[in-house]
C-alpha positions in Angstrom: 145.9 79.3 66.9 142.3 80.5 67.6 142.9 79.2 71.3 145.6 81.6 71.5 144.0 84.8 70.0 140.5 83.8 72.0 142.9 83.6 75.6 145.6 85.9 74.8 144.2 88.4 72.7 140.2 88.3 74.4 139.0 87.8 70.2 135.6 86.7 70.0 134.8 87.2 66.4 137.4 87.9 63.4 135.8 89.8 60.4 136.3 89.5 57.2 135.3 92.4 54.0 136.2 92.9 50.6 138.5 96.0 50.5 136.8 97.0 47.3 133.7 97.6 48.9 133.7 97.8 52.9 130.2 97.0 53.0 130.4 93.4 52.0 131.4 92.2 55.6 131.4 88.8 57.2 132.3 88.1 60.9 133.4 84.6 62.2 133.5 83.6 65.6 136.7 82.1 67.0 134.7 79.6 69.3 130.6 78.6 69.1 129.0 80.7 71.1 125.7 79.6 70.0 125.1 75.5 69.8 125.6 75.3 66.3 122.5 73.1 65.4 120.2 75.4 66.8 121.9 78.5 65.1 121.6 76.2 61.6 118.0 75.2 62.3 116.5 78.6 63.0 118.3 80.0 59.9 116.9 82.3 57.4 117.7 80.8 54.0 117.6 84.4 51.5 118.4 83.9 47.6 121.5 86.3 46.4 122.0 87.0 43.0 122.6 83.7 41.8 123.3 81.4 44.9 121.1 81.0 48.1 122.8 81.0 51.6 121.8 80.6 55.1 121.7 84.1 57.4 121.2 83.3 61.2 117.3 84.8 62.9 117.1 87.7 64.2 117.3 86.9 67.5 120.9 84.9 67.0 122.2 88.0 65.6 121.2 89.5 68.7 122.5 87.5 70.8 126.0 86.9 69.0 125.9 90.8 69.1 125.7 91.2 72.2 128.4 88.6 73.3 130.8 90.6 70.7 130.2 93.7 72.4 132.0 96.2 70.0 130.5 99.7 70.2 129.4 98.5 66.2 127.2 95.7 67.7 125.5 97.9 70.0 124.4 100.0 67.1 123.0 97.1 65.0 121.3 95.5 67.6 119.0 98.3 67.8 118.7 98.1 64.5 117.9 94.5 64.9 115.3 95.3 67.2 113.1 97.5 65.2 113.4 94.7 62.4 112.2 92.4 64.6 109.3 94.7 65.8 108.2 95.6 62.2 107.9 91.6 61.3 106.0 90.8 63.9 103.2 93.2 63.4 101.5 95.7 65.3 100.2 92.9 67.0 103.2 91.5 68.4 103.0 88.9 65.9 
């Protein structure tokens, strides 16, 4: 089935939310875009409420982002990008 929505209908990534609150959103990709070792390794592991789970870097969301393309992703890549600048210091560190 995801072969047919990734050829027939061009899906890249299938989101998920909670219709009770619009802002608890996940997206899943139809096919790894990323190698998925990599994307596990460079994780971000961030404690919420009373479970921890694994958030991909910064520069994965970018990436996966970008290859989504919706006007959306744009928008938080820029985001992204100024999270990414404040981390690493007015060094560049």
């Amino acid at each position: 089935m995801r072969r047919d929505w990734i050829e027939q209908k061009g899906m890249r990534v299938f989101s998920l939310y909670d219709p009770s609150n619009p802002m608890l959103e996940v997206d899943l990709f139809a096919e790894h875009l990323i190698d998925f070792e990599d994307l596990w390794r460079r994780a971000e592991t961030i404690e919420l409420a009373h479970t921890v789970v694994r958030v991909a870097s910064i520069p994965h969301l970018i990436r996966l982002k970008q290859l989504a393309g919706r006007p959306q992703d744009l928008t938080d890549i820029e985001a992204l990008e100024l999270i990414r600048r404040r981390r690493e210091g007015p060094d560049g560190r």
